[in-house]
DOTORDO-606500 format. One record per residue: x, y, z of N, C-alpha, C in turn. Coordinates in steps of 0.2 Angstrom, whole numbers, plus 5000, padded with zeros to 4 digits. Layout:
BEGIN
XYZXYZXYZ/...
# end
This chain:
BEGIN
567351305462566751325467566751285473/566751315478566851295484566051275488/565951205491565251195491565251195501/564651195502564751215508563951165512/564151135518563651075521562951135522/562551095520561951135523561951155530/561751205533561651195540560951185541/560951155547560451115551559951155553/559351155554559051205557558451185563/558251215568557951185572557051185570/556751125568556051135569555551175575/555451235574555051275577554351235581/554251185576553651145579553651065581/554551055580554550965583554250975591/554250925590554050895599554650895600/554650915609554950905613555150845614/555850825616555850735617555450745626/555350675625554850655634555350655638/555250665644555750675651556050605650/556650625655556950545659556650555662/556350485666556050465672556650415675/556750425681557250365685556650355692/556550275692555950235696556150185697/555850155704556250085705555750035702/556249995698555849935693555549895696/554949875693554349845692554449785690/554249725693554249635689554149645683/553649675679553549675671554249725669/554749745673555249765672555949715670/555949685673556149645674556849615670/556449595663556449545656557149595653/556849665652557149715650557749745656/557749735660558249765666558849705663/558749665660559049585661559549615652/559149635650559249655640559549715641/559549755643559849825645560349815645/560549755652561249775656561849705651/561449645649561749625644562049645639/561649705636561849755630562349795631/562249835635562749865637563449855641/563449785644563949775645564449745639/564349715635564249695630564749755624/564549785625564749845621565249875626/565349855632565849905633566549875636/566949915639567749905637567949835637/567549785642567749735645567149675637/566849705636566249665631566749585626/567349585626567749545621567949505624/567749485633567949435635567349375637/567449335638566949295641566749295647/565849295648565449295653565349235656/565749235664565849185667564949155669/564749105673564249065672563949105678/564249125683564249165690563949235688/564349265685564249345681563249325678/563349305674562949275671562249285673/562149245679561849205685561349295687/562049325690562049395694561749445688/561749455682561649495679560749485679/560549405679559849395679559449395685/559849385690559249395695559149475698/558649475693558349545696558149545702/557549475701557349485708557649475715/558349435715558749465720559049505722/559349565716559349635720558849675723/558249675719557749695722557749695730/557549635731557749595738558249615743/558849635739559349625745559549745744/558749765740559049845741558349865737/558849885730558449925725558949935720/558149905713558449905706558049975702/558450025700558150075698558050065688/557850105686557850125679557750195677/557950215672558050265667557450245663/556950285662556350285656556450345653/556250335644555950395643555350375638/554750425637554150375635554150305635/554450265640554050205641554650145640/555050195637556050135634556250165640/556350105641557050095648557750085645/557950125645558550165643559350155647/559150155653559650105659559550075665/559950075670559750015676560350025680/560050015687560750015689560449975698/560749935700560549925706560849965714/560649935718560849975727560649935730/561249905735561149845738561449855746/560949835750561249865757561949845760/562349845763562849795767562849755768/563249675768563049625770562549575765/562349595762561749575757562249515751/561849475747562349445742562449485737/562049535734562549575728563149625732/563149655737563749695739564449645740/564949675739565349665740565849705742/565749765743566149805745565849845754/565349845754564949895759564949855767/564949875771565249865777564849935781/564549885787564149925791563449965787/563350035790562750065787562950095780/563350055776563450085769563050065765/562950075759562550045750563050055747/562849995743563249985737563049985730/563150025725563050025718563249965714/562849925710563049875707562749875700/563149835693562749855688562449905685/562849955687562550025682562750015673/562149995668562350005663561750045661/561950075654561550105650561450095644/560950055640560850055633561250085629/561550025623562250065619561850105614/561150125614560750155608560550235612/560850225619560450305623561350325626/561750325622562450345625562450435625/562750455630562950535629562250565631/561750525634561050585634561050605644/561550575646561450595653561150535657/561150475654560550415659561150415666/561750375663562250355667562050395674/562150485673562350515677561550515683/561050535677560450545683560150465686/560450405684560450335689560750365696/561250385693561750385700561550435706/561350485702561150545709560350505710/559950485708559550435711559450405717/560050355714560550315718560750335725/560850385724561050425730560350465736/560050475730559350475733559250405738/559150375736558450315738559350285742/560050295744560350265750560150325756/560250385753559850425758559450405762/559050405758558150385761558350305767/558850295766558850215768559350255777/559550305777559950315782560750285782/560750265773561550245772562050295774/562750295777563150335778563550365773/563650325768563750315761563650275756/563950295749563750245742564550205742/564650145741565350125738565250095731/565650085729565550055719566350025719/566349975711566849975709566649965703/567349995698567349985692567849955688/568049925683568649905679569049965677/569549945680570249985680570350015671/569850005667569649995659569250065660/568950055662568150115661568450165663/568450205661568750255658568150315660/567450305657567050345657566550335662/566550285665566250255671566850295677/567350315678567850315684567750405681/567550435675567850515676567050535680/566350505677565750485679565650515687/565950445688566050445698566250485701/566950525699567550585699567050655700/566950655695566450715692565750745698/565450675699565050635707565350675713/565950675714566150665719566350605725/566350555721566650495722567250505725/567650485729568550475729568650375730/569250395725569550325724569950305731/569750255731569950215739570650175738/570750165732571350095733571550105724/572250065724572250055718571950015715/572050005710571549935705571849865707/571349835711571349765713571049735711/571149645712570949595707570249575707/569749565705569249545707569149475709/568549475712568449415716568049385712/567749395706567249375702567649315695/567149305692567449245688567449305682/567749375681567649405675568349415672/568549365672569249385668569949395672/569949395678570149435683570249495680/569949555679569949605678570049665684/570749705684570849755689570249795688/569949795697569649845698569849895703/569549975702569650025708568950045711/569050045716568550055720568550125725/567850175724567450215726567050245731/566950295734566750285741566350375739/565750395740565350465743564950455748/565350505752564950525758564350545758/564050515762563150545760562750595766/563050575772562750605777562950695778/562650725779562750795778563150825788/563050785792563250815799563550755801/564150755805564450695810563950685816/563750625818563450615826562650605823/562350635816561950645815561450605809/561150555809560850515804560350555799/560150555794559550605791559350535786/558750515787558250455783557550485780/557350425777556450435778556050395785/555650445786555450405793555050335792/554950315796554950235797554250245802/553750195797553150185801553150195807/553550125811553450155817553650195823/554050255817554150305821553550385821/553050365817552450415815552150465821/552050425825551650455833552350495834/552950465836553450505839553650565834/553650585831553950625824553350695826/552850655826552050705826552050735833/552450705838552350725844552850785845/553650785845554250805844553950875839/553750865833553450935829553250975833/552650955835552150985841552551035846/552850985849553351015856553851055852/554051045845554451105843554051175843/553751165839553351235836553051265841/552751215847552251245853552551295857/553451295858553651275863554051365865/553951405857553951465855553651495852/553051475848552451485843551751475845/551251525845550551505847550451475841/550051405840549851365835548951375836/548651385830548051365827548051315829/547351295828546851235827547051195823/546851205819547051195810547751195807/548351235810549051235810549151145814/548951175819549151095823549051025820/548351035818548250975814548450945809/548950995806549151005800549850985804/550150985809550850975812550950905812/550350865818550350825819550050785812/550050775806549750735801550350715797/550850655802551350635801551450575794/550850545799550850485793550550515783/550050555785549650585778550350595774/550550645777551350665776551750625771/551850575776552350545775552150495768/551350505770551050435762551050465756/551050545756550750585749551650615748/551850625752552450645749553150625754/553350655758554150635759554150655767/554350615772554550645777555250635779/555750665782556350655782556450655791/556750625794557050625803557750625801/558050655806558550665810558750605816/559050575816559150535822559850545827/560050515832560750515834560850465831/561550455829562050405825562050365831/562150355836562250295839561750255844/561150305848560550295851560050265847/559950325840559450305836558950365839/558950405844558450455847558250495840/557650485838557450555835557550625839/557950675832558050745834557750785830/557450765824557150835821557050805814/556350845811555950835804555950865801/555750845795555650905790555250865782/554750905779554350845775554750895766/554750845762554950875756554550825751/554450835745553950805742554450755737/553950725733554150665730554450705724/554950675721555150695715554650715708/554850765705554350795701553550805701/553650845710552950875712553350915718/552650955720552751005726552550985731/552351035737552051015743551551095743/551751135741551251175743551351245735/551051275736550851325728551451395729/551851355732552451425733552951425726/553251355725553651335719553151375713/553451405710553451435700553551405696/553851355696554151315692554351235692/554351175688554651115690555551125691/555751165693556351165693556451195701/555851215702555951245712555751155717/556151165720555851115727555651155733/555151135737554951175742554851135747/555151155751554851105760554551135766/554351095770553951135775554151085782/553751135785553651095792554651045796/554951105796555551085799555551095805/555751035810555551065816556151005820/556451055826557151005829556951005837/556950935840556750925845557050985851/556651005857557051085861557551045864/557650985865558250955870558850935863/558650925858559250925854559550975848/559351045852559451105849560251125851/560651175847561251165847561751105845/561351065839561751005839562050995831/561651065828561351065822561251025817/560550995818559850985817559450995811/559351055813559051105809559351105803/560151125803560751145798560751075793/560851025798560950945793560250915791/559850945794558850905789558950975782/558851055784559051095779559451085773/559951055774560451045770560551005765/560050935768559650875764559350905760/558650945762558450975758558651005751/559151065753559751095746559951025744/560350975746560550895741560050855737/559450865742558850835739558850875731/558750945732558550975725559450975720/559950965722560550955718560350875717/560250835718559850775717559550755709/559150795710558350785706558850835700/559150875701559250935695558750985695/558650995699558351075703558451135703/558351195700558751245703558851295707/558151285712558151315717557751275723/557651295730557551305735557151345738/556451335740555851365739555551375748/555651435751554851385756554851445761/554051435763553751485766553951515775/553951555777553951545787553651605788/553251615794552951635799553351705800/553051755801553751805803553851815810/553451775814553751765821554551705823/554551685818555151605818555551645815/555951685821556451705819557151665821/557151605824557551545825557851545819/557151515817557451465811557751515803/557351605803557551635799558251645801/558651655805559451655806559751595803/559551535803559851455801559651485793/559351505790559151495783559651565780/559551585784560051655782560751625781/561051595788561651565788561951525780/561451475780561751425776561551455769/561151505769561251545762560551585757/560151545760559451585760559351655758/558851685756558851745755557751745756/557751825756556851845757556751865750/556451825748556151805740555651865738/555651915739555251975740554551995737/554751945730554051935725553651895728/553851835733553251805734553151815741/553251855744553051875752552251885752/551851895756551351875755550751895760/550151925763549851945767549451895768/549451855773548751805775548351825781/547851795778547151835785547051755787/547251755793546951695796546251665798/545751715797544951715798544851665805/545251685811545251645815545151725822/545051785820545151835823545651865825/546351825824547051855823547051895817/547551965817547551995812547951965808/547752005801548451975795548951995797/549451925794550151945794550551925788/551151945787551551925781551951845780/551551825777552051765776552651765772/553251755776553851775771553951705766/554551735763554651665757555451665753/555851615757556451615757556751585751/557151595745557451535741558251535743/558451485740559151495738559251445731/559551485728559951435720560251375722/560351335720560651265721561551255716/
# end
């Protein structure tokens, strides 16, 4: 008689496991950012060799990577699951990074949360918050050993820079290969978070865009210039020139796992508003390279669409959203009455898939 494994079946009424959260770690984080990255390196390819006094040293000082970038984490209910740091060029944890790059350091993951995805959403993180910094790029290295750390990067869109070279560390001299993703979406073009004191000039620049071909409300304008509210409740992004530093153009997008306005249906839509490309830096595409951050922002987070509303006089910027791939979301187009004695009109409503 032929016996046969139970099959599994799925409880209709388990709980859901709780989200991964990835955040930049916290001093009471710390203890554990230290036990994580011990553990896991411990367990992996290299784990059977001995931890120079140096290594060692670097693994504990959290509060110096902090310092010299940003220490991220993997949570899920409340376990910190992995870690991985970002450290600017020039700093003492980089050793590869040069000029406006960042550099990934210490990406481990708890050897008890392997196969769930930490590694991979650290990294696109990671790539967020050098964004945010106006980094050019991410550089990394790994041991010529890791195997799943190098297909990881690959998979990324990492490219390998060099063969496996000797490290400069006290870890065994273990061959490493070193990694390089380009971050910035236009040549000539910077895309960051805006920088306090650039608030007044950002809120001005909007102004002059939108004025410059649109009759603006009261209450629109106010809503134009409210750079800084903007930029504290959710996300502001600028455009700069790569070599002046001149701001060319804005655009606000919301913090990870929230909106900015009631157009998204779902946590999986991202939505942005208020894109606006200085009229002297038109033709430089501006618009094309802030838009485009946007779509990376939501391929980032693991999004799967592209959300957001326009005026049906901006018909600029409906050719830019058509080009790079947009479409007129038809379900949620919309009649607004201004209650300002302008008659109603349609508010359109653009998405694209990610």
């Amino acid at each position: 008689m032929t016996q046969t494994a139970p099959v599994a079946t799925q409880d209709a009424h388990a709980t859901p496991p709780a989200p991964l959260r990835v955040r930049e770690a916290q001093p009471a984080d710390w203890p554990e950012v230290v036990r994580v990255s011990e553990a896991a390196f411990a367990a992996g390819p290299y784990g059977h060799l001995p931890v120079g006094e140096e290594r060692r040293r670097f693994v504990q000082d959290v509060e110096g990577r902090v310092a010299a970038g940003s220490v991220l984490v993997a949570e899920r209910a409340g376990e910190i699951l992995g870690t991985l740091s970002i450290a600017r060029a020039g700093t003492g944890p980089s050793r590869l990074a040069v000029a406006d790059e960042a550099e990934v350091r210490l990406l481990a993951v708890s050897p008890t949360a392997q196969r769930l995805g930490v590694a991979r959403r650290l990294m696109l993180a990671a790539s967020e918050t050098a964004l945010g910094w106006g980094a050019s790029a991410l550089v990394l290295d790994t041991g010529d050993r890791n195997f799943g750390a190098q297909a990881l990067y690959e998979g990324l869109g990492y490219r390998r820079t060099n063969e496996p070279r000797q490290s400069d560390e006290t870890e065994g001299r273990i061959p490493h290969v070193d990694y390089r993703l380009q971050l910035q979406p236009a040549p000539g073009v910077v895309v960051r978070l805006v920088r306090p004191s650039e608030v007044d000039a950002v809120a001005e620049l909007s102004l002059r865009a939108y004025e410059l071909e649109y009759t603006i409300s009261g209450n629109y304008r106010d809503d134009i210039v409210s750079v800084g509210e903007r930029a504290a409740a959710h996300q502001v992004w600028v455009a700069v020139d790569a070599r002046s530093g001149e701001l060319l153009g804005s655009v606000a997008t919301p913090k990870p796992g929230e909106h900015l306005t009631s157009l998204p249906q779902s946590d999986d839509e991202l939505d942005f508003r208020l894109l606006a490309v200085d009229p002297g830096a038109r033709g430089r595409g501006v618009g094309a390279a802030l838009t485009t951050l946007v779509i990376e922002l939501a391929r980032l987070r693991g999004l799967r669409r592209v959300v957001m509303n326009s005026g049906p006089q901006m018909v600029r910027a409906h050719r830019l959203y058509e080009r790079l791939g947009f479409s007129i979301l038809e379900s949620r187009v919309r009649t607004v009455d201004p209650g300002d004695g302008r008659a109603p009109f349609q508010l359109l409503a653009f998405s694209i898939d990610v």
